[in-house]
C-alpha positions in Angstrom: 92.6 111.0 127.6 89.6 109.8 126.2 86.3 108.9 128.3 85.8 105.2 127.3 88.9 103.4 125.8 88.4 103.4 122.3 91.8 102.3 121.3 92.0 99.4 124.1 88.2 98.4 122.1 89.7 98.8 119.0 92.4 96.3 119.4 90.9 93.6 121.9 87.2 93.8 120.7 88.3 91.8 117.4 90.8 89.3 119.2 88.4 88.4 122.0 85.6 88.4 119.6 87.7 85.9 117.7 88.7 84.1 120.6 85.2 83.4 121.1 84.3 82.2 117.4 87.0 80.1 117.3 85.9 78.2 120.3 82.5 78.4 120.5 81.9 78.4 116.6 82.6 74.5 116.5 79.2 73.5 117.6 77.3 76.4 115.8 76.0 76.2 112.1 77.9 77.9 109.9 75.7 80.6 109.2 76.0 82.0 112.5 79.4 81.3 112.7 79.4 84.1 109.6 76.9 86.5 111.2 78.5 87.1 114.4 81.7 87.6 112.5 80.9 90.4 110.7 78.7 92.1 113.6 82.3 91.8 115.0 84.4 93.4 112.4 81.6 95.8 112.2 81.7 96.5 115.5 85.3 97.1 115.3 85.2 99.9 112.1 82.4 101.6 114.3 84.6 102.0 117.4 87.3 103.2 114.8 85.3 106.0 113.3 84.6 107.2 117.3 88.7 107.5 117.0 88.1 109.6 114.4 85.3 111.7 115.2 87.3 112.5 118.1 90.4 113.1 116.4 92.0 116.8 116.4 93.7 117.1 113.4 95.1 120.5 113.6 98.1 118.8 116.4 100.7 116.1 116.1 100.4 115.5 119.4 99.3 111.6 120.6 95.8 111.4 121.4 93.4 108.9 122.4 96.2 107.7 125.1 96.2 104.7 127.3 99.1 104.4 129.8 99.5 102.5 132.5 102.3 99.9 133.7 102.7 96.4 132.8 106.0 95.1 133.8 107.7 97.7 136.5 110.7 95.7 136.7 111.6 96.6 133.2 109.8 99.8 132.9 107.2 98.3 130.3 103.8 99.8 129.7 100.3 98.8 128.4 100.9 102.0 126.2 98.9 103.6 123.3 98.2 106.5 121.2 97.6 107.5 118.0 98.8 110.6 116.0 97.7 111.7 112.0 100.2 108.7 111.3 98.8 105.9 112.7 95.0 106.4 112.6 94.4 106.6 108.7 96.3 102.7 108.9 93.8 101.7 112.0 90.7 102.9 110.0 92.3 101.1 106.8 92.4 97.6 108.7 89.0 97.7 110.3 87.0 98.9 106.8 89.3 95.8 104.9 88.5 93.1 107.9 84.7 93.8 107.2 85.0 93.3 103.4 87.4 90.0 103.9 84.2 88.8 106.4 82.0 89.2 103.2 84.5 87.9 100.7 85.0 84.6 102.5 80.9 84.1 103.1 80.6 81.6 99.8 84.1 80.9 99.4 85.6 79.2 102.4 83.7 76.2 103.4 86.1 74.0 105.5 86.7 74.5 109.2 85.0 78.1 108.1 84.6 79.5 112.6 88.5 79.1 112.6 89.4 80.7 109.1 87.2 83.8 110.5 88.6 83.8 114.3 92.1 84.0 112.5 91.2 87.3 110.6 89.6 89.0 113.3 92.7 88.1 115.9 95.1 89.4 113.3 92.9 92.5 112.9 93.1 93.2 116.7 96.9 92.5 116.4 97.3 95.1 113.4 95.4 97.7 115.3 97.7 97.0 118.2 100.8 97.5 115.9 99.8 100.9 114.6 98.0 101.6 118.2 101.5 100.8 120.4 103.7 103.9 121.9 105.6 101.1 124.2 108.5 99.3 121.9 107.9 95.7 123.6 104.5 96.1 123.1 104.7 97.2 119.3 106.9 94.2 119.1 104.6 91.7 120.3 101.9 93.2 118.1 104.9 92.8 115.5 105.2 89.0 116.2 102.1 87.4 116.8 100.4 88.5 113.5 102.8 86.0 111.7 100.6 82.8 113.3 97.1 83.8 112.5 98.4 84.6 108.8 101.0 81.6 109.2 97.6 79.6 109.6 95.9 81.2 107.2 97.7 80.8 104.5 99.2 77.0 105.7 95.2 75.9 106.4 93.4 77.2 103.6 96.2 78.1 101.3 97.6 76.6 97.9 98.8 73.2 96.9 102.6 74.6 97.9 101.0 76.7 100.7 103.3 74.6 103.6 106.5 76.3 101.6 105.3 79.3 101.1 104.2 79.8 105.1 107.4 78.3 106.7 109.6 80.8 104.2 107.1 83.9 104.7 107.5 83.1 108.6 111.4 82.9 108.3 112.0 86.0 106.6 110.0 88.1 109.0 111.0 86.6 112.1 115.0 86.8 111.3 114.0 90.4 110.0 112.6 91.3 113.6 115.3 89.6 115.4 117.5 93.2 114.6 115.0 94.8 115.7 114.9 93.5 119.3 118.6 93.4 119.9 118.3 97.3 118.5 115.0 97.5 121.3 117.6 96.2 124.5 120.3 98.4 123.5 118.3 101.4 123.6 116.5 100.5 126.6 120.1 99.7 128.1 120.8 103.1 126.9 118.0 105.5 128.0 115.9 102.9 130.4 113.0 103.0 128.8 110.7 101.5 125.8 108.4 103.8 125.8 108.9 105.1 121.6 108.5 108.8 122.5 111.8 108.5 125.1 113.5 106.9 122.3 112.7 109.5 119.8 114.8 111.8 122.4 117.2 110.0 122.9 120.4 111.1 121.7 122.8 108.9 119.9 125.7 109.1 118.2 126.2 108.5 114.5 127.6 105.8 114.1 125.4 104.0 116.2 122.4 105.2 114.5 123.9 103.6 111.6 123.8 100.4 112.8 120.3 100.8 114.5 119.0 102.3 111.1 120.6 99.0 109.4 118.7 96.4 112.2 115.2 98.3 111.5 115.7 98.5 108.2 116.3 94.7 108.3 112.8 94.4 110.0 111.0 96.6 108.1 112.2 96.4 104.6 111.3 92.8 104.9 107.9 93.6 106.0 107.1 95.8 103.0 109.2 94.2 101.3 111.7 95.8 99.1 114.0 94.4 96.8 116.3 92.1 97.5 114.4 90.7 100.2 111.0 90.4 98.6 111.0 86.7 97.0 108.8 85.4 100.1 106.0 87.6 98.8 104.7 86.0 95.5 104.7 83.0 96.9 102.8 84.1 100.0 100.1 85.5 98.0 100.3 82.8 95.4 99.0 80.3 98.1 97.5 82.2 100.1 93.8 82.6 100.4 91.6 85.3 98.7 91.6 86.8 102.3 94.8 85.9 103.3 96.2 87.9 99.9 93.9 90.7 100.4 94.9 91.5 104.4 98.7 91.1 103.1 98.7 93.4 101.1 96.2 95.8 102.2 97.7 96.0 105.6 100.5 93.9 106.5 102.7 95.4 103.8 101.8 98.9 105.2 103.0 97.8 108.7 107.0 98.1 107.4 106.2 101.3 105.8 104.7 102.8 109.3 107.7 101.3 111.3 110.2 103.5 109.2 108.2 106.6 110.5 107.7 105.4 113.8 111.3 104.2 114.5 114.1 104.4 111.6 113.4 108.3 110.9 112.9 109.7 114.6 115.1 107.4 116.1 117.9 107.1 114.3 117.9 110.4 112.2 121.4 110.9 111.5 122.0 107.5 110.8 118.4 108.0 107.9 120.2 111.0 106.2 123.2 108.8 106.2 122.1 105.9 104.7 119.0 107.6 102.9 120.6 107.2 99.3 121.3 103.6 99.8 117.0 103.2 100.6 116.6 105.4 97.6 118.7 103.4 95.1 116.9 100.5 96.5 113.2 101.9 96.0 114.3 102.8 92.5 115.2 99.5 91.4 112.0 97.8 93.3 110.2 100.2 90.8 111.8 99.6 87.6 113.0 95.7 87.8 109.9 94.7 90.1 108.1 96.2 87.1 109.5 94.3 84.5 109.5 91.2 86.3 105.6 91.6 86.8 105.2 92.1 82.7 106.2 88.5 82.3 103.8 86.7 84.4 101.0 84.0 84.0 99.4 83.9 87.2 97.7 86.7 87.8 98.4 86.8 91.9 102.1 87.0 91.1 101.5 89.6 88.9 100.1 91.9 91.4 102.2 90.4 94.3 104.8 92.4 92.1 103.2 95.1 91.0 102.9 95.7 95.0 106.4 95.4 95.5 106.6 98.4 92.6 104.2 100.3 94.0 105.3 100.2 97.4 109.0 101.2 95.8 107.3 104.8 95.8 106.4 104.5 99.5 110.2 104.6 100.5 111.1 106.9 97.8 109.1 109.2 99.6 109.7 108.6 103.1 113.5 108.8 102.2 114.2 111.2 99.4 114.3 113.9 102.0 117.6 112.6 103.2 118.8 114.1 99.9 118.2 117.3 100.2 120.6 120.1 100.7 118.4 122.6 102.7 117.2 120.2 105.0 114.5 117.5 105.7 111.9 120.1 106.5 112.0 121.4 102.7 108.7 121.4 100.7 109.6 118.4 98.8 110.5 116.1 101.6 107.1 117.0 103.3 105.4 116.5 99.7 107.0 113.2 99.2 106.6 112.0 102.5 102.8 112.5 102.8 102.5 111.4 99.1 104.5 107.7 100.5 101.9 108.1 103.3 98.7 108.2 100.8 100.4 105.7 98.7 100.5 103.5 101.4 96.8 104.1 102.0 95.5 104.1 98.3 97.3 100.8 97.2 95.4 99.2 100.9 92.3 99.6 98.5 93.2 99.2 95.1 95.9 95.7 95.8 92.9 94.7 97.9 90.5 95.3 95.4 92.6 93.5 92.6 93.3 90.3 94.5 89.4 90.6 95.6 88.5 90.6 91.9 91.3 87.5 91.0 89.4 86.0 93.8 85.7 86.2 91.8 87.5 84.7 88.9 88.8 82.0 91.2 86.0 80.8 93.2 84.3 80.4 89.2 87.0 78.6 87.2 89.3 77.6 89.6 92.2 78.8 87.7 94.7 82.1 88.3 96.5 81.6 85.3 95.5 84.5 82.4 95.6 81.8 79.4 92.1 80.4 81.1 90.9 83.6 80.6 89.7 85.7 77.4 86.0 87.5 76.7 85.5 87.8 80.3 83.7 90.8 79.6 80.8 89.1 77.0 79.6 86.9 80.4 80.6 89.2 83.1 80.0 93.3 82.1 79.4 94.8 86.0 82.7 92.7 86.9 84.5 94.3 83.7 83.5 97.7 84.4 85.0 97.6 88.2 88.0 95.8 87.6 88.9 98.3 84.8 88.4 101.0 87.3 90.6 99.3 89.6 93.0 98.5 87.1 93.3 102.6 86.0 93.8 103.1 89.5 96.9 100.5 89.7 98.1 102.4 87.0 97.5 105.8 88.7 95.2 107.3 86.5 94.1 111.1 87.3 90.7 111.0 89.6 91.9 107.9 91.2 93.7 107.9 94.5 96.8 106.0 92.4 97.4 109.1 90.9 97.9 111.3 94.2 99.9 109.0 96.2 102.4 108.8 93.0 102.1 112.1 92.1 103.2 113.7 95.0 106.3 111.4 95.4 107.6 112.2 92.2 106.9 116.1 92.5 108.4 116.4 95.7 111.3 114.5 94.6 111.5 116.5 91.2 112.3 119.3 93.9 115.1 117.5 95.4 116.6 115.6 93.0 115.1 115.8 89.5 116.7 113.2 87.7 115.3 110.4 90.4 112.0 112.0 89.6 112.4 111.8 85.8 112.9 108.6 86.4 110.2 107.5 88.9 107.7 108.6 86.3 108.9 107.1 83.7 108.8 103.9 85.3 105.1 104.4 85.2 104.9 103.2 81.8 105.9 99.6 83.2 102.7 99.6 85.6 100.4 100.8 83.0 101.9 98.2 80.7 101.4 95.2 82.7 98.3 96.4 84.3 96.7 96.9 80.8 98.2 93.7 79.3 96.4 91.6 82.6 93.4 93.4 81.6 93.4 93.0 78.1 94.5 88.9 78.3 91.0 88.0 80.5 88.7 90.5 79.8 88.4 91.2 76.0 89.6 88.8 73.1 88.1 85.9 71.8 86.1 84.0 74.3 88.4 81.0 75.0 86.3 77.9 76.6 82.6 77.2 76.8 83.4 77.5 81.1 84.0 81.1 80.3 81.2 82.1 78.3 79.2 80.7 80.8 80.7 82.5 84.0 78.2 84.4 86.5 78.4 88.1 86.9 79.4 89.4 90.7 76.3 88.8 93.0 75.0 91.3 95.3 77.5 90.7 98.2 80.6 90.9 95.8 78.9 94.0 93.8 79.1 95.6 97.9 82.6 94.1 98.6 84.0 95.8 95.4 81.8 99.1 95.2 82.9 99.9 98.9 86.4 99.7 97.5 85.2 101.6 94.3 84.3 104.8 96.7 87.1 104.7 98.2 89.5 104.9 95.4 87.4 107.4 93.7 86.5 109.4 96.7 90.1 110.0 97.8 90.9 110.6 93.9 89.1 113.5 94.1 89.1 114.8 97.2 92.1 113.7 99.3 92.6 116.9 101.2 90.8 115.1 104.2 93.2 112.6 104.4 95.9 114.9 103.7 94.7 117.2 106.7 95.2 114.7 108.9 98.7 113.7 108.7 99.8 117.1 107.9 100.9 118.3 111.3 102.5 114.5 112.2 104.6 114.6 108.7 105.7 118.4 109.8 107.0 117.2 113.5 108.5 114.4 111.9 110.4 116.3 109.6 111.6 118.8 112.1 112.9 116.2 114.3 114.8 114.2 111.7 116.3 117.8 110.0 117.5 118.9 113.9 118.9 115.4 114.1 119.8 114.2 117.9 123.6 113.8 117.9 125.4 114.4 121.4 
């Protein structure tokens, strides 16, 4: 237990800071409306790295914990803890809610104290999702980000942005419904929510079929794999620089950590049952979201999909393991499933950093479609030289954290099943292609309107925003042991619990 309440800070400083800005921010000039902003998100990543500081990464055990009860009548608890799982995703959504403060300081000018107090309550409301060891209360988390992001994109979004919200809404909600009904019935069954009970509770196998199959439906949307990943282009089509940049930096991320909070320790029977069916699935996400991203014109869409590929690799990993003939615990399923776990981490900064650098473009031309483009780099070399980074990185170039996250999916998948593996690397080829292509279309070639030859290079606070990004990608590139060190033990327990299984 910690001395002060970092977690409980973590989560509430950001909403009640944003409570406050969006109320008190209508009568103050804009400028301070901005400043007190980021002191709050700034705030927030400092009481994050105390988490950290703290953090004992040679156990798997929860630390940092908060417990005490909420509702007695139904055994619910104001209940959190963190484990080498969760805290790289809570230190992930406090350093991107700082950038997002700066990216939106020129760029949103309407109603800008409301557009702000929505990103810092959603922050709070991530932190709580990844924070939560009570099931109601990870479900709440789980629910209430949909209305600041509902807002944010059907404020400040697109020209189609009302569509896009109502049917990114949908989707999620009737994805979470399963969820809760899965929630009561294990609640009914072991009378309590708090997640660690559930991970002990035993079940039999067919009913961890069906509660793999209602969290799957929750979190599969979330990420989202294919087939139930059309809501996303649209979403970060309209949406905001911001909006597109928490998305999928974070929000995606959220279904990924519900499958190793929930599906795989709860239902770990009914994951090696049903882990081929999530692997065929990841496969084609990969390979068809691939080649649906080589034929776009906008360049959102086009990384909208290329997330949906990349995050293929995320459940490859998490689920390969289920394959494997001596057991979950193997080499390769621990390989795969911390290389899904710094996948999940590394595409937080490089899909932020891409839709950061569509949103330079953006704010100058007022255009997302590649054909305005051409001889970007003649008018724009510092902005050139980062995005090309970033664009190696999306294609998981060596010395960039692409390259590990992907790399250790495929090898410990070439240990279990190497033909999937052969496979998931080839598939590479498609990123690269369409990454490369984007590239190619806006920043070289002939220069292709007098607007472009005279665009502005990134200013000092974009130059910050995108360099931040740039250390990150590179510094986990080349040394990601840190960050492998601290999930290690968590992705061993894990392991061991879903090989021993929990039948009656």
């Amino acid at each position: 237990m910690s001395a002060l309440p970092l977690l409980t800070l973590t989560v509430w400083l950001p909403i009640i800071g944003g409570l406050w800005i969006l109320f008190a921010g209508a009568q103050a000039p804009v400028a301070a409306v901005r400043n007190d902003a980021l002191l709050i998100a700034v705030a927030t990543f400092v009481v994050s790295l105390g988490l950290l500081l703290g953090f004992d990464a040679s156990t798997a055990d929860y630390q940092f914990v908060e417990r005490t009860s909420w509702i007695s009548a139904f055994n619910i608890e104001y209940f959190l803890g963190i484990d080498g799982l969760s805290l790289p995703l809570i230190l992930l959504t406090t350093l991107i809610s700082i950038l997002v403060v700066l990216a939106a300081w020129q760029s949103v000018g309407e109603r800008v104290h409301q557009y702000l107090a929505a990103f810092l309550i959603l922050e709070g409301l991530m932190v709580g999702v990844f924070a939560a060891l009570d099931a109601i209360l990870f479900y709440l988390f789980f629910e209430a980000m949909l209305v600041p992001m509902f807002l944010i994109i059907g404020i400040w979004g697109g020209p189609r942005r009302v569509y896009a919200t109502v049917k990114f809404f949908l989707y999620t909600f009737l994805g979470s419904v399963f969820m809760l009904v899965s929630l009561l019935y294990l609640y009914a069954q072991g009378g309590s929510f708090a997640i660690p009970d559930l991970h002990a509770l035993p079940l039999p196998l067919d009913v961890q079929k069906l509660l793999f199959l209602a969290f799957f439906a929750a979190f599969a949307i979330k990420i989202p794999m294919w087939p139930v990943h059309t809501w996303l282009p649209d979403a970060h089509v309209e949406a905001p620089t911001g909006g597109s940049v928490v998305l999928a930096a974070v929000m995606l991320k959220i279904g990924g950590y519900g499958f190793l909070r929930f599906s795989l320790p709860i239902a770990p029977d009914g994951s090696t049952a049903m882990a081929m069916f999530v692997v065929v699935l990841s496969l084609i996400a990969v390979v068809y979201i691939g080649f649906v991203a080589l034929v776009q014109t906008d360049m959102k869409k086009l990384i909208a999909y290329s997330s949906i590929s990349h995050m293929g690799f995320v459940t490859l990993g998490f689920f390969i393991g289920g394959l494997a003939s001596a057991g979950w615990s193997s080499e390769g399923s621990a390989l795969a499933l911390e290389g899904g776990m710094v996948q999940m981490i590394s595409h937080g900064f490089i899909s932020g950093a891409m839709f950061l650098c569509i949103g330079v473009l953006y704010d100058r031309l007022h255009s997302r479609e590649i054909a305005t483009y051409g001889g970007v780099a003649s008018s724009m070399p510092h902005f050139s030289a980062l995005l090309l980074v970033f664009a190696m990185a999306n294609c998981g170039l060596p010395a960039t954290s692409g390259f590990v996250g992907e790399f250790l999916v495929i090898l410990g998948t070439f240990q279990i099943a190497p033909a999937l593996a052969a496979t998931a690397a080839l598939t590479l080829i498609i990123g690269a292609a369409y990454t490369l292509w984007l590239y190619k279309r806006v920043v070289f070639g002939e220069v292709r309107s007098e607007a472009v030859r005279l665009l502005e290079d990134v200013t000092g606070r974009e130059k910050f925003v995108l360099w931040v990004l740039l250390a990150m990608v590179l510094g986990f590139g080349v040394w990601p042991n840190p960050l492998l060190e601290l999930m290690h033990p968590a992705v061993e327990t894990l392991l061991e619990h879903v090989e021993q299984g929990k039948l009656p």
